[in-house]
C-alpha positions in Angstrom: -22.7 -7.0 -83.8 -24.5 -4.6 -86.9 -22.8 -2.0 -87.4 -24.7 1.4 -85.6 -24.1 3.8 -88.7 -24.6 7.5 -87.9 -27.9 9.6 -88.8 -25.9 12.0 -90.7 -23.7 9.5 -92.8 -27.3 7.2 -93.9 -29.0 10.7 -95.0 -26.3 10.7 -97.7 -27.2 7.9 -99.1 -31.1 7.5 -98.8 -34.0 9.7 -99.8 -37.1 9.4 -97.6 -40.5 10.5 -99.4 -44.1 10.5 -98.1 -47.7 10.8 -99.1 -49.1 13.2 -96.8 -53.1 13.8 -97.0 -55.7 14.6 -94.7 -58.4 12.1 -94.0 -61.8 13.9 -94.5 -64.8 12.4 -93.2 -68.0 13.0 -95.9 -70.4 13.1 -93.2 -69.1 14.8 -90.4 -66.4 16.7 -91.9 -63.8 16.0 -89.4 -60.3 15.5 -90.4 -57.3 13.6 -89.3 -53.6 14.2 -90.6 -51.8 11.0 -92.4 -49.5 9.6 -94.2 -50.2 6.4 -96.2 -46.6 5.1 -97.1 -43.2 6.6 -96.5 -40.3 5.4 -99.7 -36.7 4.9 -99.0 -34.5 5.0 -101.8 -30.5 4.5 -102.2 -29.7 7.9 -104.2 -26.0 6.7 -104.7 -27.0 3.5 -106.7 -27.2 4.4 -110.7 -27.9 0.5 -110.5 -30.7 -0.1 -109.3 -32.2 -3.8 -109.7 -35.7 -4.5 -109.2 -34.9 -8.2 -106.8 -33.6 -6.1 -103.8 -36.4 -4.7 -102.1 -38.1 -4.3 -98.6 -41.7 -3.7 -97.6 -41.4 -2.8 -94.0 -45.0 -2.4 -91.8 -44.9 0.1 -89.0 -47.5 0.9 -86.5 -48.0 4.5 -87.0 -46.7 7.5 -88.9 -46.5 9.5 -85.2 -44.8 13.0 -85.9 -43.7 12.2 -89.3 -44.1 15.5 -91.7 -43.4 16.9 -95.2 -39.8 18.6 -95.1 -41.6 21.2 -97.0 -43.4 23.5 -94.0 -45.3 25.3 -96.7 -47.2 21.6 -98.4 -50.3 21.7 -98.5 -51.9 18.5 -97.7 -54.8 17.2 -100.4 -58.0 16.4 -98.3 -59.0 12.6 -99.3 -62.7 11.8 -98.3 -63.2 9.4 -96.7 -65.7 7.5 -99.7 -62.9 8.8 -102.2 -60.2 6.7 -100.3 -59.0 5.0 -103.7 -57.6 8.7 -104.4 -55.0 8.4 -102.6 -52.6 6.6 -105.0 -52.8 9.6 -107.2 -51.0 11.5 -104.9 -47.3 11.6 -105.2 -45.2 11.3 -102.6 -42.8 14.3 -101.4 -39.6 14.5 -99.4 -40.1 13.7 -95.7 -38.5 14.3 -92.5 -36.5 11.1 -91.6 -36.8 10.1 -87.8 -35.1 7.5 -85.7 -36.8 4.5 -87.0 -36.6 5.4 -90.4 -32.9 5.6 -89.8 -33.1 1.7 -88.6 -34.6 0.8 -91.8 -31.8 2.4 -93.6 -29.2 0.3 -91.5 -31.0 -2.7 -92.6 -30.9 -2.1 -96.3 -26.9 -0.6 -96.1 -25.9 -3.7 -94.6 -28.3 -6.4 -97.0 -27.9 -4.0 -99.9 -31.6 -3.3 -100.7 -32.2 -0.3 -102.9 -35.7 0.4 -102.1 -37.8 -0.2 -99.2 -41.8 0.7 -98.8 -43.1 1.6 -95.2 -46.8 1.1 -94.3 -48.6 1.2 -91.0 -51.9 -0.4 -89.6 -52.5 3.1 -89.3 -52.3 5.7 -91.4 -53.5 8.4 -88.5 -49.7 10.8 -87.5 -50.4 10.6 -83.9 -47.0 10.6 -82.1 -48.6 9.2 -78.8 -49.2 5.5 -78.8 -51.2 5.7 -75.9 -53.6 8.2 -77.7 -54.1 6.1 -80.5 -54.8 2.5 -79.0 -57.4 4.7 -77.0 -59.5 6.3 -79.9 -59.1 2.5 -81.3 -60.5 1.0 -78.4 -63.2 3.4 -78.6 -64.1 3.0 -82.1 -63.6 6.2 -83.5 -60.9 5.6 -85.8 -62.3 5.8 -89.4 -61.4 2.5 -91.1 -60.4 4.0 -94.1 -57.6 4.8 -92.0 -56.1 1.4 -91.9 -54.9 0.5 -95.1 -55.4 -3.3 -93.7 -59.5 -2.1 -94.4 -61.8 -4.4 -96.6 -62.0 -0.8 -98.5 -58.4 -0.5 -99.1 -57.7 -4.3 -100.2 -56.1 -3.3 -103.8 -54.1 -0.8 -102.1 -52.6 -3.3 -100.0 -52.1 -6.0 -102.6 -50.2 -3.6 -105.0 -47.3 -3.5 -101.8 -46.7 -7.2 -102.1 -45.2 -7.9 -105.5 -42.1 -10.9 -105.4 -39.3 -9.1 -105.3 -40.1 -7.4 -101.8 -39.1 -9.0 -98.4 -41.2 -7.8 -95.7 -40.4 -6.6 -92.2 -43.0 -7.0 -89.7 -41.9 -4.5 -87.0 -45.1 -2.6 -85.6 -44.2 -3.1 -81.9 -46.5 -3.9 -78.6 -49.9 -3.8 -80.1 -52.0 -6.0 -77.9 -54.3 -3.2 -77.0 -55.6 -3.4 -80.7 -55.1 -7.1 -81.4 -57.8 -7.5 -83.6 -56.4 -4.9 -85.9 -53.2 -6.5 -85.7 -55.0 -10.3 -86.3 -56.6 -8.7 -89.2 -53.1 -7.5 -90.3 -51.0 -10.9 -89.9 -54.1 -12.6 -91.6 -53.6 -10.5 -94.6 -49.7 -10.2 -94.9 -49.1 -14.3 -94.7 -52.0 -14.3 -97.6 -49.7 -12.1 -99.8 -46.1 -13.4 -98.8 -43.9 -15.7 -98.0 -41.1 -13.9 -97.1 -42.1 -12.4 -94.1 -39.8 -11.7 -90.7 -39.6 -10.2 -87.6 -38.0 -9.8 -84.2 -40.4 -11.0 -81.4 -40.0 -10.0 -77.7 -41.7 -11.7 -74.5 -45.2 -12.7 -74.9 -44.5 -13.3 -78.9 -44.8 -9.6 -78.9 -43.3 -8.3 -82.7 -40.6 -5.6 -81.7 -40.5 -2.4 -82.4 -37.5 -1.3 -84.2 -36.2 1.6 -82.7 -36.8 1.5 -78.9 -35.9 4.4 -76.5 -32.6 2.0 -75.4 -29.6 1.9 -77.6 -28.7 -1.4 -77.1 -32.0 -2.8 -78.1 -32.0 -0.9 -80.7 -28.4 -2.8 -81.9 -30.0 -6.3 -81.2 -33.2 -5.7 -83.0 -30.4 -5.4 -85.6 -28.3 -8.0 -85.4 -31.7 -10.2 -84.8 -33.6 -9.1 -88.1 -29.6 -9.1 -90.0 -29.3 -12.5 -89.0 -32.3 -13.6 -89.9 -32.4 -12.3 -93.2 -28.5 -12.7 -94.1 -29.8 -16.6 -93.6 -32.9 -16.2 -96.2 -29.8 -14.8 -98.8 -28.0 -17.9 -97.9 -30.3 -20.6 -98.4 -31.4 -18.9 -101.8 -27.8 -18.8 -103.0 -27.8 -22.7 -102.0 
């Protein structure tokens, strides 16, 4: 069984960062708050390769935030969507999932992992957000998965990363998750996850604590056996 290591004991050893914005719409000026990736860094290793990495892709931001109250989130319009690499990520609030990722990369020794969503939109209701999907008025510039946002998403997937597919129950918006899966197995090889009933991809951090320890041990063992056949 994975070890369940504490909140407070992981936030010693990792740094979480995030680029905040706020999604502008040119035409009818409304706005929606986001966060296009969230880093994960080990701030105890001075030794830090570039073959031990994670790309991990997430549903939603929900309730994540800047740590700093005071930020001031840049405004991206919507037909200036290829600004958003230019802003640097700050230090965010971990939450519980985050804290999952961490567990993975303690116990497979990753120094780095990159967290992206099929949406960028911080909406901490699921519910709410499979709803504006269904009725189309999500901007598509919010989905980093968008035709508009391909180079974005290609820059993510460079050799040394092993992605994590761990977005949860999202048949209400399968084509957005089609669209997804289409796009990741195009840019990787090394792609896992932990699936559920109905070949559902499992969300990491469930309300339960002991699904939350075997979506550990599952995505552990399933990786610690990648490590082994490449050592073969």
């Amino acid at each position: 069984m994975a070890k369940f290591i504490k909140a407070d004991e992981l936030k010693k050893k990792y740094q979480a960062k995030g680029r905040f914005y706020v999604l502008k719409n040119s035409k009818s000026k409304s706005k929606t708050s986001c966060r296009s990736l969230l880093t994960i860094t080990d701030i105890t290793d001075k030794n830090i390769t570039d073959d031990k990495k994670l790309l991990v892709i997430m549903l939603n931001p929900g309730s994540s935030r800047p740590l700093d109250k005071k930020y001031s989130e840049p405004e991206i319009l919507t037909t200036k969507i290829a600004d958003l690499e230019t802003i640097p990520p700050i230090d965010a609030k971990p939450d519980t999932t985050q804290y999952q990722v961490m567990r993975v990369m303690k116990e497979i020794n990753y120094s780095h992992a990159d967290i992206i969503n099929l949406y960028d939109i911080r909406e901490p209701k699921s519910d709410v957000l499979f709803e504006n999907a269904k009725k189309g008025i999500l901007e598509k510039e919010a989905s980093i998965f968008s035709d508009t946002r391909q180079a974005e998403l290609n820059s993510y997937f460079t050799p040394n990363k092993t992605v994590i597919l761990a977005w949860g129950n999202a048949k209400t918006i399968k084509k957005t998750e089609k669209n997804a899966i289409d796009k990741v197995f195009k840019l990787s090889k090394k792609i896992f996850c932990v699936h559920g009933n109905d070949n559902i991809i499992n969300h990491p951090s469930p309300r339960n604590h002991n699904l939350k320890i075997k979506w550990l041990d599952n995505i552990l063992n399933k990786l610690r056996k990648n490590e082994n056949e490449k050592m073969r």
